[in-house]
N, C-alpha and C positions, 0 to 999 in steps of 0.2 A: 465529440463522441460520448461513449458511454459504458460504464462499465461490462467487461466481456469476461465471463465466466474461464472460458479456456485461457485465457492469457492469465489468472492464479494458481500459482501452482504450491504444494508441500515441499519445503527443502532439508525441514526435519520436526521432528515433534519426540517431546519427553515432558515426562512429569505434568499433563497437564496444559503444557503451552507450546507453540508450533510457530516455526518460523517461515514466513510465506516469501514466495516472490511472485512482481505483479509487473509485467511491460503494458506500456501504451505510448499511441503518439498524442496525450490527452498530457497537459501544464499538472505540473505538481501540484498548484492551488486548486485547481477540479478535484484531483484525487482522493485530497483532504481534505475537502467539503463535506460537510454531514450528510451524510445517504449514497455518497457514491458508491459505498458498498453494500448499500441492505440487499441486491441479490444475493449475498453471500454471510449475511446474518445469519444464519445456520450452522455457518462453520467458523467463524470467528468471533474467540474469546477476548473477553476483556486483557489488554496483557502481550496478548499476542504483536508479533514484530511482521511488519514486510517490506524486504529491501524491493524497492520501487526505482525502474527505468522508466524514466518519463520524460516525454515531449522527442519523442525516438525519430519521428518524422521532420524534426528541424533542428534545435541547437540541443542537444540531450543531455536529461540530468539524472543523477542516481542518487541515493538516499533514503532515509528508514523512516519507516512509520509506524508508529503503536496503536494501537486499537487501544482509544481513549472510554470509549464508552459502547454498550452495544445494550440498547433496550427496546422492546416490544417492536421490533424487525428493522431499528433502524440505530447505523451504526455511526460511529465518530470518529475517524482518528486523529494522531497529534500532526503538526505541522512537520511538514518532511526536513529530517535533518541530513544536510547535505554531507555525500560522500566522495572523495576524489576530486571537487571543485576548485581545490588549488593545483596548479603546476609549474613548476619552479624553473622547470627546462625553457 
C-alpha cells in the first residue's frame, strides 16, 4: 500500500513540535523509507514523533518514529523503535 492521509492523525502539539499517530496494514520498513511521507511534508517538522501501528492486517507492530529529515517535499524518518514487543506472560 501507500501512505493514506486519513489514517494520520494530531494526538498533541506544543512548542513547536506535534506528536502524530499513523495506522496501516503496510511493515514498519515501508513506513520508514524515505518518502513514504512526502504527502504529508507540509505538516511534518523535523523533530516531530509518530507512534506507528503497523502491519495491522497480519502480525502487528507498534512503535515510534521521528521525523529525521524533511527537505524540498520529501521526508525521512528514523527507523521504528519498537513498543510493547516483549511479553513476559
Amino acid at each position: 500500500m501507500a501512505f493514506q492521509p486519513k489514517d494520520l492523525s494530531v494526538l498533541a502539539y506544543a512548542n513547536g513540535f506535534t506528536l502524530w499517530h499513523y495506522t496501516t496494514p503496510d511493515a514498519a520498513s515501508a513506513v520508514r523509507a524515505g518518502g513514504y511521507f512526502n504527502a504529508a511534508a507540509h505538516m511534518l517538522r523535523v523533530g516531530d514523533m509518530v507512534l506507528a501501528n503497523t502491519s495491522t492486517g497480519g502480525t502487528p507492530a507498534a512503535g515510534i518514529l521521528v521525523v529525521a529529515a524533511n527537505a524540498l517535499g520529501t521526508v525521512d524518518l528514523t527507523d521504528m523503535t519498537a513498543v510493547g514487543a516483549t511479553n513476559t506472560d
